[in-house]
C-alpha positions in Angstrom: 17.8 25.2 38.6 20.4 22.5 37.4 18.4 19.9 38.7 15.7 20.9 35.9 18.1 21.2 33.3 19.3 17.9 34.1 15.7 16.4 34.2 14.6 18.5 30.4 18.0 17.5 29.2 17.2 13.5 30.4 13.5 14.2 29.1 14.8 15.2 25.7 17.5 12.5 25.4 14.7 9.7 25.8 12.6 11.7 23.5 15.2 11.9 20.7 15.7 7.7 22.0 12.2 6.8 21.2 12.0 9.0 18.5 15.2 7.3 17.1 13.5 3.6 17.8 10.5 4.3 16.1 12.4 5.5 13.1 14.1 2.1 13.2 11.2 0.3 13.5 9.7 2.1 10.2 12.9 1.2 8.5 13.6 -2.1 9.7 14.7 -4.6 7.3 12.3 -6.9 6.0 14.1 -8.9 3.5 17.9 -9.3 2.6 18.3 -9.9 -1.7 21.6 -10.6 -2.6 23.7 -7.4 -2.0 20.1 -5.4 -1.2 17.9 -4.8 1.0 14.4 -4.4 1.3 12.8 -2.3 4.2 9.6 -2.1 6.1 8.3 1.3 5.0 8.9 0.4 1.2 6.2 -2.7 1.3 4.2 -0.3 3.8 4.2 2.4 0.6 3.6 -0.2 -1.7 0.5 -1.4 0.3 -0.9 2.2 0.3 -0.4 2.5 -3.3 -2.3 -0.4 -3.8 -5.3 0.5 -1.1 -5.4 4.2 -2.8 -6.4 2.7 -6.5 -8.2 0.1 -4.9 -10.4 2.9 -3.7 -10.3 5.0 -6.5 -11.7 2.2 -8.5 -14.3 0.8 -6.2 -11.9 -2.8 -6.1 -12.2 -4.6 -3.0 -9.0 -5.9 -1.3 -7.9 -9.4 0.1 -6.2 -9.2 4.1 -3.2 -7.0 4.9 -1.0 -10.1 5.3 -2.1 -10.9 1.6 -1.2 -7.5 0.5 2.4 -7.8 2.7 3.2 -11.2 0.7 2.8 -9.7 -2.6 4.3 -6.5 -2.0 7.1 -8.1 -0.5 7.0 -10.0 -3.5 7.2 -7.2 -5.6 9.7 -5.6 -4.2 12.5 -8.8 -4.2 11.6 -9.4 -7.7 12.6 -4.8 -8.3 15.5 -5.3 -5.9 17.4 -7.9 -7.8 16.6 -6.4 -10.8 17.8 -2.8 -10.1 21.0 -4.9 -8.7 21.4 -6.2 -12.4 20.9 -3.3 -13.8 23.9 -1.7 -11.9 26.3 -4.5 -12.9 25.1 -4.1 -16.5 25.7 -0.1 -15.9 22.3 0.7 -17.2 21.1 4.2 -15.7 18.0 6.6 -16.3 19.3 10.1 -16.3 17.4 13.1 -14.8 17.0 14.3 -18.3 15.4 11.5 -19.6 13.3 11.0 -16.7 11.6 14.3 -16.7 10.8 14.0 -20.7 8.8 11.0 -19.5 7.2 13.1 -17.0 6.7 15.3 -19.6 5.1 12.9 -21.8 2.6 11.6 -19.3 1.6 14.8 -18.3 0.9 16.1 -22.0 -0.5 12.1 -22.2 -3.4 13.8 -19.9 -3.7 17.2 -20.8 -2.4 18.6 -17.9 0.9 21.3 -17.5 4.2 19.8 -15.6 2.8 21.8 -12.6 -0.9 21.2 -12.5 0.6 16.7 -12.9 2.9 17.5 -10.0 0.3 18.6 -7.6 -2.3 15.7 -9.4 1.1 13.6 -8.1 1.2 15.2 -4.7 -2.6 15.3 -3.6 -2.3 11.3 -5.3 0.3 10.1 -3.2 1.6 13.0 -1.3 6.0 12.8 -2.3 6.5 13.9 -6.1 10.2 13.0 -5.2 9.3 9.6 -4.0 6.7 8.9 -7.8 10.0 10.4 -9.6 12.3 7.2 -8.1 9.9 4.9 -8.4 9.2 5.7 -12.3 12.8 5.6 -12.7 12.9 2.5 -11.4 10.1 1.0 -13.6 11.9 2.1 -16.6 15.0 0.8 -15.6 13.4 -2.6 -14.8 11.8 -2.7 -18.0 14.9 -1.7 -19.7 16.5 -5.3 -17.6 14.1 -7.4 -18.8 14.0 -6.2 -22.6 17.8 -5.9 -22.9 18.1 -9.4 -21.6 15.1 -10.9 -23.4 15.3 -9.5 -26.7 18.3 -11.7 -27.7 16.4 -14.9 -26.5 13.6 -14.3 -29.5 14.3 -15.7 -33.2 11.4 -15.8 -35.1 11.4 -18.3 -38.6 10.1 -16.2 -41.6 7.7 -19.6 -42.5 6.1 -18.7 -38.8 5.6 -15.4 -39.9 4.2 -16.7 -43.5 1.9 -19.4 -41.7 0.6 -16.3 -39.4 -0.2 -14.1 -42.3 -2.1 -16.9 -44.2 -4.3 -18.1 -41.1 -5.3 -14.0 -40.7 -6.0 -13.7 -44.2 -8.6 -16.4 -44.3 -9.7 -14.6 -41.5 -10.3 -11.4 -43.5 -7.1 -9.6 -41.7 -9.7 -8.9 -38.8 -8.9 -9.9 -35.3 -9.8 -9.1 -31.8 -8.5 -8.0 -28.6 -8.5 -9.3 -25.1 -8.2 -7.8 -22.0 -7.1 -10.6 -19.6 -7.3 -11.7 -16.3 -4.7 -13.9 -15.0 -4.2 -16.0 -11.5 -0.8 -17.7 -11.4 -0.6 -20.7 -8.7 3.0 -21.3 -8.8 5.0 -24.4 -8.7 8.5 -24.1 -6.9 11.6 -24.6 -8.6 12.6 -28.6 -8.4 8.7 -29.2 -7.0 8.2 -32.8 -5.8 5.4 -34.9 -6.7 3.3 -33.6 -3.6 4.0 -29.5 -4.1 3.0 -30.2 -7.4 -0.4 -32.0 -6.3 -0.9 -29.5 -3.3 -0.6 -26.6 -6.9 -3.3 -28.1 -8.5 -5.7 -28.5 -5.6 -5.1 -25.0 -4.5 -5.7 -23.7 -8.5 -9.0 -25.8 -8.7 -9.9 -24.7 -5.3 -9.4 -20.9 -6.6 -11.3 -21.8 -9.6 -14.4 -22.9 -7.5 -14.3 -20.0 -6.1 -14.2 -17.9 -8.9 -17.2 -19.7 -10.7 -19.4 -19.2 -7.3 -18.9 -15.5 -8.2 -15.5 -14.3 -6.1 -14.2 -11.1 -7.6 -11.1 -12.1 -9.8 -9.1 -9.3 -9.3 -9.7 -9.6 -5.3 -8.4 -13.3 -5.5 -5.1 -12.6 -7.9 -4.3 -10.2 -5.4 -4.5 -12.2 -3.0 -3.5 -15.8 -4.2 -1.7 -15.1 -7.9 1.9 -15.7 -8.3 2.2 -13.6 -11.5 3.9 -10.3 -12.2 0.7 -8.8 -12.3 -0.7 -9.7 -8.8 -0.6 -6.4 -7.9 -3.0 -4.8 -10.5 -5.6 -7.9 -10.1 -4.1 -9.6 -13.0 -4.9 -7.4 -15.5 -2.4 -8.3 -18.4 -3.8 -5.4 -20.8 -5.1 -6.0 -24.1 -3.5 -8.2 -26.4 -4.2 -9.3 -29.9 -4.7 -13.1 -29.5 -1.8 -13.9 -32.0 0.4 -12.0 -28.6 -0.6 -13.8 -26.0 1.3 -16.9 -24.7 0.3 -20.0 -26.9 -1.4 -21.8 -24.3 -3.4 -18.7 -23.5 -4.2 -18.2 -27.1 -5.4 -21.7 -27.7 -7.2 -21.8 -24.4 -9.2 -18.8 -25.0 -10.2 -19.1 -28.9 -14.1 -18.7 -29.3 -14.6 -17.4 -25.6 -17.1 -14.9 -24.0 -16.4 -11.6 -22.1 -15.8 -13.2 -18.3 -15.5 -16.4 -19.3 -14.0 -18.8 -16.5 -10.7 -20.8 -17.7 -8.4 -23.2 -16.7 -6.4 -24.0 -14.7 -3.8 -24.7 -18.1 -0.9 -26.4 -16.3 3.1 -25.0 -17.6 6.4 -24.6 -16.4 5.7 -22.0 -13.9 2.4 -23.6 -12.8 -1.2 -23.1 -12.6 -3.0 -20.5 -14.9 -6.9 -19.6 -14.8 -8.1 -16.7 -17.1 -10.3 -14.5 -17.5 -11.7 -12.1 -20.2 -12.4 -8.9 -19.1 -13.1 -7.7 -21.9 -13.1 -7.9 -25.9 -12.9 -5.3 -28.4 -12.6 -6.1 -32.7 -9.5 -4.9 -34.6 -8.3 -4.4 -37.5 -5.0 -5.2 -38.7 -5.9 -3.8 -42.2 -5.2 -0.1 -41.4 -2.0 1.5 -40.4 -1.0 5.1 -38.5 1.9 6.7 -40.5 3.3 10.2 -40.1 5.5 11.7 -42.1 8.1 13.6 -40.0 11.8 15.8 -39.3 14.1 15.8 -36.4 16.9 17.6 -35.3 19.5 15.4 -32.9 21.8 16.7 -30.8 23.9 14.3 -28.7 25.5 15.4 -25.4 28.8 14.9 -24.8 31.8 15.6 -22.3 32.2 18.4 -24.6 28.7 19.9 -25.2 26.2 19.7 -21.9 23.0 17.9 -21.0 21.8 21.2 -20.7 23.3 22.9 -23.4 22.1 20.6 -26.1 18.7 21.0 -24.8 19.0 24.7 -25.0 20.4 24.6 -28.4 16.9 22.9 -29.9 14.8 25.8 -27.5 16.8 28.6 -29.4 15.8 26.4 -32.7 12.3 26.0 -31.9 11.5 29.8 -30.9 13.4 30.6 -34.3 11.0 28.3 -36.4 8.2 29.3 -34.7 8.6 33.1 -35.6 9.8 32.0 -38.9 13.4 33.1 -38.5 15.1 29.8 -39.5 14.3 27.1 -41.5 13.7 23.4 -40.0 15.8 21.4 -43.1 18.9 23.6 -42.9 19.0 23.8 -39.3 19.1 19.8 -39.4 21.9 20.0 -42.5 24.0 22.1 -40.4 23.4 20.8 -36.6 21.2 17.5 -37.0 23.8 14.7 -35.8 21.4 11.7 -37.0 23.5 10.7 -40.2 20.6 9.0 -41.7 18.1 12.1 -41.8 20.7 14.8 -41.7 21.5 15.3 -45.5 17.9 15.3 -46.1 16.6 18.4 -43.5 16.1 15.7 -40.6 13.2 14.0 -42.8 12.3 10.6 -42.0 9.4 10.0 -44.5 6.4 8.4 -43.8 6.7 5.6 -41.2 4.9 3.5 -38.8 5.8 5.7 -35.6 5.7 2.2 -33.5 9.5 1.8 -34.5 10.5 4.6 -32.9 12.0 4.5 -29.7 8.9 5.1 -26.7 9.6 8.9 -26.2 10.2 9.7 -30.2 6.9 8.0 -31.0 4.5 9.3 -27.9 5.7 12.4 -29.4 4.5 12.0 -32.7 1.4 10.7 -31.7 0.8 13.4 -29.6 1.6 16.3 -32.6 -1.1 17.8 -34.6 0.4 18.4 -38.3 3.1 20.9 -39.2 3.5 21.4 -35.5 6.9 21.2 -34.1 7.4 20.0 -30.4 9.6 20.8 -27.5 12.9 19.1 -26.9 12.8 16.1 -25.8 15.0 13.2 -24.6 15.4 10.0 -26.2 18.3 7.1 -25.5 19.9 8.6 -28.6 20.2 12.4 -27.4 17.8 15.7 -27.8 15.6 15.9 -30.3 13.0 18.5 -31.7 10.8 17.0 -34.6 8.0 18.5 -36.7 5.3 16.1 -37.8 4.5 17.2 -41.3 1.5 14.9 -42.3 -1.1 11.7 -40.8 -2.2 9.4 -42.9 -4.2 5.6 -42.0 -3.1 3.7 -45.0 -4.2 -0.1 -46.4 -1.7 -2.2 -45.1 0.5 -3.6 -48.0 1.9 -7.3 -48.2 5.5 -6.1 -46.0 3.3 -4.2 -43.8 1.2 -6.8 -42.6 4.6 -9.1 -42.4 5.7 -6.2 -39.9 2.8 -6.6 -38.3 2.5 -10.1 -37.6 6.2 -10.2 -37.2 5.9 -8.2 -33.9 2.6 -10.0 -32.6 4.4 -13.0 -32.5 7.7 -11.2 -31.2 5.3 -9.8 -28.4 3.9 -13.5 -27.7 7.9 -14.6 -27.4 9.0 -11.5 -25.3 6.1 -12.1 -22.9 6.5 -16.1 -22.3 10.2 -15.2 -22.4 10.2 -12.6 -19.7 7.9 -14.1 -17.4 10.7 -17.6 -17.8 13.8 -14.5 -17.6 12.5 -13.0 -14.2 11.9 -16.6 -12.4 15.0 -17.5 -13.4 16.4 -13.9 -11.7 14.3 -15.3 -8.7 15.0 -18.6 -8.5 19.5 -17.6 -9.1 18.9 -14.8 -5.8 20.2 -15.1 -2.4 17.1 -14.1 -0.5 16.4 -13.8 2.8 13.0 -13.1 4.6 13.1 -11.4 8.0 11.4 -13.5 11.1 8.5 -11.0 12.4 8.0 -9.5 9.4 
C-alpha cells in the first residue's frame, strides 16, 4: 500500500515536472529589449491574430517563419515603447479604457455585452483584447507626445497649399495605399544598400507578374504596417509623405510603383483604392458638456456617478442641462455659459469627446464618458454641413500637411526608438 503511494506520488511529481516544462516552453523568452522581455506565446498570439483576419478576409498568408519575423518585429518595436512610456509616466486608466470599449461597441451597434462575447467567440480572452487596446493607445499616445513637438508648419506653406487646391476647385481625392518597405540598416555600407535595391526590384517583379501585395508586405515589408498587408488607410494626397504624394499624382486604382529610394529605404506602392472628396463642406455640431475632474478628494467612481444622477434628471426633465454646468461644470471656458461650446468642427476635440458627438442624434444627451480631461456628459444640440469659409479651409489644409509631417516624422521617431534599443534575439527562436 505505501509502495503505490510512493509510485502515484512519483507519477504525479513528473506530471506536475512536465507539466511545469511545457509551461516554460510556451513562455520561453524569445527576445531581450532593453529592460523587457518578449516571450514565445506573445508572437505565438500575435500570429493567430493575424491567421484569424487573414481568414476572415479571404487574405492568403506568407510561411510561419515570415509571420514569426514580423511578429517578433512587432512586438520589439511595442516593448520599447511601453518601456518609454513608463519613464515618461504615461498610463491608461481602467476608466478610460472601458469608455473606449464603450465607444467601439456603440461604433458597431452592439451593447457592452453582446461586443464582449463578439470579443470572446473572436479571439477567445476579453482580458487579454482589453491589455492589448490599452497598449495600442498608450503606444500611440508615445509616438504623438513625442512627435507633435517635432512639426512646425510656415503659414506661406499653408497659403501655397490653399492656392494650388483652389485652382483645383477645393476638390481632391483619397487613396487607400499599399506600402512594402525594403529597409536599409542604420550606417548601411555600399553593398547592404545594393543587396536593398535588388531585393525591392526583385519584390517589384513579382508584384507586376501578379503576386498578391498584401501577401508579399507580410511577408517581406519592413514598415509599421507589415502586419495589416500594408494597408496605410486613406489619406488625402496633400497627407501622405511627399515622395508618396509626388509619386502617385495622376495614378490608377492598383497601380504598381516604385521602388522610391529614402532614408529608411525602399518603398513600392500601391493604390487600393480611390474615392473623390471634398474639402468644400464641413461637419459642425453645436454642443454642451458637463466636466467633472477626479481627484484625491472626489473618486473615479464618484464623478462618474455624479453625471448618471444628472443625466437621469435631464432626461425626466427634473434639471436643467445649463445650470447644472453653472453650478458643477469644472471646464472654465464653457462653464459660465451652461457648458455650451457653440458650433465647432468636432475633429478638435479630443478622440472620445468627438466619437461621441458624432455618434449623438440632436438634442440627445449621452452617457458619461471619459476623456484625458475628466468625466463628461454632453448634449449635442444641432448638425449642420456648412461651406467652408477662408479660416476654415486654412484649418483644413493646416492639418493635411500636419498629418503628412506627423506621419514621415513618426515613422523617422520609431526607427530611431529601434535603432537607440538594446535588443537581443534568442538562438532557437
Amino acid at each position: 500500500m505505501k509502495l503505490s503511494k510512493i509510485i502515484v506520488t512519483a507519477l504525479l511529481c513528473c506530471g506536475s515536472l512536465a507539466l511545469n516544462a511545457q509551461e516554460r516552453e510556451v513562455d520561453r523568452i524569445t527576445a531581450i529589449v532593453d529592460n523587457g522581455v518578449v516571450l514565445k506565446s506573445d508572437v505565438t498570439e500575435v500570429i493567430n491574430r493575424v491567421k484569424r483576419n487573414a481568414l476572415a478576409q479571404g487574405q492568403t498568408l506568407p510561411s510561419d517563419s515570415a509571420l514569426h519575423t514580423q511578429a517578433l518585429e512587432r512586438l520589439i518595436l511595442t516593448n520599447i515603447q511601453l518601456q518609454l512610456a513608463q519613464r515618461m509616466g504615461l498610463q491608461i486608466s481602467d476608466a478610460q479604457l472601458d469608455d473606449t470599449i464603450r465607444n467601439i461597441a456603440q461604433s458597431e451597434n452592439l451593447s457592452l455585452e453582446a461586443f464582449r462575447q463578439k470579443i470572446t467567440e473572436d479571439e477567445g480572452d476579453y482580458e487579454r483584447f482589453r491589455e492589448r487596446l490599452r497598449e495600442e493607445i498608450i503606444t500611440g499616445e508615445v509616438v504623438r507626445a513625442n512627435v507633435q513637438r517635432r512639426i512646425y508648419i510656415n503659414p506661406k506653406e499653408v497659403d501655397t497649399l490653399m492656392k494650388i487646391m483652389e485652382e483645383q476647385g477645393a476638390v481632391s481625392e483619397q487613396y487607400n495605399l499599399g506600402h512594402i518597405l525594403i529597409a536599409i540598416p542604420n550606417q548601411a555600407t555600399n553593398e547592404a544598400i545594393q543587396d536593398a535595391k535588388d531585393r525591392a526590384t526583385k519584390t517589384l517583379e513579382l508584384l507586376r507578374e501578379g503576386s498578391d501585395f498584401k501577401r508579399i508586405a507580410i511577408a517581406s515589408s519592413s514598415g509599421s504596417k507589415a502586419l495589416e498587408g500594408g494597408d496605410l488607410g486613406w489619406m488625402n494626397i496633400n497627407e501622405m509623405p511627399t515622395l508618396f504624394s509626388e509619386a502617385i499624382r495622376g495614378r490608377k486604382k492598383s497601380d504598381i510603383i516604385g521602388p522610391l529610394r529614402s532614408g529608411a529605404g525602399f518603398h513600392i506602392l500601391t493604390i487600393f483604392d480611390i474615392r473623390g472628396e471634398n474639402v468644400a463642406e464641413i461637419q459642425e455640431v453645436n454642443s454642451r458638456h458637463i466636466l467633472i475632474k477626479p481627484s484625491i478628494i472626489l473618486s473615479e467612481e464618484r464623478a462618474r456617478s455624479m453625471l448618471t444622477e444628472f443625466v437621469t434628471k435631464l432626461r425626466t426633465g427634473d434639471a436643467d442641462f445649463a445650470e447644472l454646468a453653472k453650478e458643477y461644470s469644472e471646464d472654465p471656458g464653457s462653464k459660465l455659459n451652461g457648458g455650451e461650446l457653440g458650433w465647432s468642427d468636432t475633429s478638435i476635440f479630443v478622440p472620445a469627446f468627438r466619437d461621441t458627438l458624432n455618434r449623438l442624434e440632436p438634442n440627445e444627451i449621452s452617457e458619461p464618458f471619459r476623456t484625458e480631461h475628466g468625466w463628461h456628459i454632453t448634449q449635442v444640440l444641432g448638425k449642420r454641413t456648412i461651406d467652408a469659409t477662408a479660416d476654415k479651409k486654412r484649418e483644413q489644409i493646416y492639418r493635411m500637411i500636419f498629418n503628412r509631417r506627423f506621419n514621415e516624422e513618426s515613422e523617422s521617431f520609431l526607427r530611431e526608438l529601434r535603432n537607440e534599443a538594446h535588443i537581443e534575439v534568442m538562438s532557437g527562436n
